[in-house]
C-alpha positions as CSV (number, residue, x, y, z in Angstrom):
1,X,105.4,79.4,103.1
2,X,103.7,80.8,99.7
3,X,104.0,84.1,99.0
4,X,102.5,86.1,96.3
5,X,104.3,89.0,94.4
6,X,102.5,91.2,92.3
7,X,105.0,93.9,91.2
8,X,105.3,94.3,87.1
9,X,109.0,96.3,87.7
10,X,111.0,93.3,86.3
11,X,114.1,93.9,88.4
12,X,112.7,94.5,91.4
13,X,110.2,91.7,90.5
14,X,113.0,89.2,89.9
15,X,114.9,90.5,92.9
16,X,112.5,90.3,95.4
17,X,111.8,86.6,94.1
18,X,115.0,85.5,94.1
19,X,116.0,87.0,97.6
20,X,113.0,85.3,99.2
21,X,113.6,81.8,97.7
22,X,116.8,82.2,98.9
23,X,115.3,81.4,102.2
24,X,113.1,78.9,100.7
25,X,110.0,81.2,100.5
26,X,107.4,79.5,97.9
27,X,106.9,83.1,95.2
28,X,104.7,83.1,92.7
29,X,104.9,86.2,91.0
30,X,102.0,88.4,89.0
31,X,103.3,91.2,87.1
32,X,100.4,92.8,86.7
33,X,97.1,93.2,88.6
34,X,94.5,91.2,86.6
35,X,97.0,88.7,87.1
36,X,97.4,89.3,90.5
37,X,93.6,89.1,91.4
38,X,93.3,85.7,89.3
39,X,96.4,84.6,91.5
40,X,94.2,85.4,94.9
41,X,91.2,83.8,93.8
42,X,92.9,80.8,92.4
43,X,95.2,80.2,94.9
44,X,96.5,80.0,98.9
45,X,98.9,82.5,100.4
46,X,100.5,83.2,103.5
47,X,100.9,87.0,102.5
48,X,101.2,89.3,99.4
49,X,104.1,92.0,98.7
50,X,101.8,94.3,96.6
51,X,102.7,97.2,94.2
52,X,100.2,100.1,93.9
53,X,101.5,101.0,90.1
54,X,100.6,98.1,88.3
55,X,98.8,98.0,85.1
56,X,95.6,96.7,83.8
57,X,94.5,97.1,87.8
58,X,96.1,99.2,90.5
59,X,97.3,98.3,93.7
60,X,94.6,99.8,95.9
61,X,91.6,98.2,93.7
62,X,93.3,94.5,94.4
63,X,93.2,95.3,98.1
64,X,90.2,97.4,98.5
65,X,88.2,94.3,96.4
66,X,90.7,91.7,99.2
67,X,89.0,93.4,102.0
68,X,85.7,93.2,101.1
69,X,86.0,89.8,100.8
70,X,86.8,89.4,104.1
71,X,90.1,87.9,103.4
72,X,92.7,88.8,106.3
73,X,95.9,87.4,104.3
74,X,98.6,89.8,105.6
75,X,99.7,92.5,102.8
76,X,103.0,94.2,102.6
77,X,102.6,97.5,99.5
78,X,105.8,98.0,98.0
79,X,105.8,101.3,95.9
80,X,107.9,104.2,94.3
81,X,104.9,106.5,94.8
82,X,106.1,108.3,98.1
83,X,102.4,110.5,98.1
84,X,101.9,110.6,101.4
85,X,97.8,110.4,101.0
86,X,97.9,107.0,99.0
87,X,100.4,105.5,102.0
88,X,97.0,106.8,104.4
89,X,94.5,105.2,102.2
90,X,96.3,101.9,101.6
91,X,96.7,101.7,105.3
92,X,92.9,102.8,105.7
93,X,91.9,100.1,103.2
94,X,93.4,96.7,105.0
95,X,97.3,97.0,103.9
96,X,99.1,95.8,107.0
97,X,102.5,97.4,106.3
98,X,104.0,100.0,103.8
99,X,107.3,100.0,102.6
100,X,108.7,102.9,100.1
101,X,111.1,102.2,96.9
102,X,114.0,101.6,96.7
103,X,114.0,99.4,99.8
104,X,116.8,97.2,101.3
105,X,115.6,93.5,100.8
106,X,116.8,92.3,104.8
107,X,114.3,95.3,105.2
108,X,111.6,94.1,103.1
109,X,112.1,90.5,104.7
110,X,111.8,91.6,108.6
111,X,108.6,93.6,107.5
112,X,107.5,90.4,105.9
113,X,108.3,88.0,109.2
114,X,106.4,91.1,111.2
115,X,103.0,90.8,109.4
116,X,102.9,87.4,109.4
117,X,103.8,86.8,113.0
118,X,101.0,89.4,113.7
119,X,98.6,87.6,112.1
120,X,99.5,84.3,113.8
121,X,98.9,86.4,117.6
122,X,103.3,86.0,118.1
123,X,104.7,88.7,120.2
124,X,107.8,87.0,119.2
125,X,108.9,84.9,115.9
126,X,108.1,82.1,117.7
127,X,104.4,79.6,117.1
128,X,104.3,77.2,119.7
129,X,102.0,73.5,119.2
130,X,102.9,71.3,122.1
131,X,106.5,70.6,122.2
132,X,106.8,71.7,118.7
133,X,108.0,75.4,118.5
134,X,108.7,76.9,114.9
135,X,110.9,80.4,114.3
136,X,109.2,82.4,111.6
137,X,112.6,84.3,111.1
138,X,115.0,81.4,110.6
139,X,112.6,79.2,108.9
140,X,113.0,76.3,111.4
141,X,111.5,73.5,114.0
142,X,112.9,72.5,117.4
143,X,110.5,70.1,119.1
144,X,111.9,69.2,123.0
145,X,114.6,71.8,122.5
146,X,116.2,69.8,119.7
147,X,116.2,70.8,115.8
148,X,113.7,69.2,113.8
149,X,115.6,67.4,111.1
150,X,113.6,68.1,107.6
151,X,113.6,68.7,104.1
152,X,112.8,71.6,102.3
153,X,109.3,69.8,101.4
154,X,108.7,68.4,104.7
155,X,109.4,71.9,106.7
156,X,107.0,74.0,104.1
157,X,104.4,71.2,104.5
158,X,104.7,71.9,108.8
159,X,105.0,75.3,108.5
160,X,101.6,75.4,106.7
161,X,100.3,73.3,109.4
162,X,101.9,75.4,112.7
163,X,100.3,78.7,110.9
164,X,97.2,77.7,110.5
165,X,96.5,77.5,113.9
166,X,95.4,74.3,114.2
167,X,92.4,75.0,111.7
168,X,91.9,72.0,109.1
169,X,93.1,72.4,105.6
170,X,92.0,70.5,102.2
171,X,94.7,68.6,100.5
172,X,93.9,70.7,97.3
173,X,94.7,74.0,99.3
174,X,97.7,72.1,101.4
175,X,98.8,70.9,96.9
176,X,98.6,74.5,96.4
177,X,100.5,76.2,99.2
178,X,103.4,73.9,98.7
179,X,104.1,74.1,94.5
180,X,104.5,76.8,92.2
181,X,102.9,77.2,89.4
182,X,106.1,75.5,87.2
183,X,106.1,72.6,89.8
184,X,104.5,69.1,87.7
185,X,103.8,67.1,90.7
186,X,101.3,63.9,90.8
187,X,98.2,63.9,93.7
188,X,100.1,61.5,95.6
189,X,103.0,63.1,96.4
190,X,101.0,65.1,99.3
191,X,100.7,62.2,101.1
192,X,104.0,60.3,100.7
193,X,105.6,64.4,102.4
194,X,102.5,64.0,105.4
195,X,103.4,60.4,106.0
196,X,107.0,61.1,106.6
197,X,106.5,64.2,108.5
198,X,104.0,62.1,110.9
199,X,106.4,60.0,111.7
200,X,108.9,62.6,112.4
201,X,106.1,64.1,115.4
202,X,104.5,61.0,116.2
203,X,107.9,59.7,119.2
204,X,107.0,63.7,120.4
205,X,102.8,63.2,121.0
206,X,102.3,65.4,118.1
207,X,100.3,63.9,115.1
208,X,98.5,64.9,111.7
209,X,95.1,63.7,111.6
210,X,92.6,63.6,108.2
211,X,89.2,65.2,109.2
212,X,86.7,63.5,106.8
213,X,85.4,66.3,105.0
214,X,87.9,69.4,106.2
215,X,90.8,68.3,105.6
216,X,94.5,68.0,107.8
217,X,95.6,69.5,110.5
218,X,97.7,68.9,113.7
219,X,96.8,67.6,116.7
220,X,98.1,66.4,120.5
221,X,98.5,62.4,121.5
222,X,96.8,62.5,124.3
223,X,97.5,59.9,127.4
């Protein structure tokens, strides 16, 4: 799962990084808003942890400019600025949660799971595809009851599959998603991760199918 930070505080920047790759969150972090806005037009994200006091553009301009894209990636503001009338208008302008500094980072990360499973329609932290069920909040697969045994490639490669709701995605945006920035990988290695996870869901009727011209997705064997 890729998130974007865009915070230019360096210790909270290098603390809220850390903390979520930790739990083998994919962070590429802006620190500071131009950055930030090349980031989102550039890249794939499952969510952004946004600061409102960033220089060379603020907080509320990034996701003003988000929403009138369109673009419903989840956003969690993180700021010092405890004005109660900027909270009101980030909310009013798309932000999806709100969450004051200093924070507690198990905090920050259960606000994080909440958006997220919001926008994938979860009451709970569980996404379900056929026999496949993934917890958002421990990060893993159990498909017929069992645990889903996977690497740390092949588990962010599903999970970007299992949240997208069985819409298609390109392997430049599936590339994307699944490397940082610092990551020197070849165009092949996308396909060795899908290959291997296939045959992991094939024995279960689940499968990853290449629609010529969208892109990958998952999909039920049927009888």
């Amino acid at each position: 799962m890729k998130i974007l930070l865009i915070e230019d505080d360096e210790v909270i920047g290098d603390a809220v990084k850390t903390s979520l790759e930790k739990t083998d969150y994919i962070v590429e972090w802006a620190k500071n808003g131009l950055e930030g806005e090349i980031a989102l037009t550039d890249q794939h994200f499952e969510a952004v942890i946004l600061d409102l006091g960033l220089p060379k553009k603020g907080g509320l301009e990034i996701l003003k400019n988000l929403r009138l894209k369109k673009i419903k990636l989840p956003v969690l503001i993180i700021s010092a600025n405890e004005n109660f009338d900027n909270k009101i208008l980030g909310l009013d302008l798309g932000a999806d949660d709100y969450l004051a500094k200093p924070f507690n980072l198990v905090e920050l990360h259960a606000r994080l799971r909440a958006i997220i499973r919001r926008t994938n329609q979860s009451a709970d932290n569980i996404i379900e595809f056929g026999s496949l069920s993934f917890n958002i909040k421990d990060r893993s697969f159990l498909i017929q009851g069992k645990e889903l045994n996977l690497s740390k490639r092949e588990l962010n490669l599903l999970e970007v599959f299992i949240l997208k709701n069985n819409r298609s995605i390109t392997k430049e945006a599936l590339l994307e998603k699944l490397y940082s920035w610092d990551d020197d990988i070849s165009q092949n290695a996308i396909e060795v991760y899908i290959h291997r996870v296939r045959n992991k869901l094939k024995p279960y009727g689940i499968k990853i199918v290449n629609r010529r011209g969208l892109g990958y997705s998952l999909s039920l064997i049927s009888n």
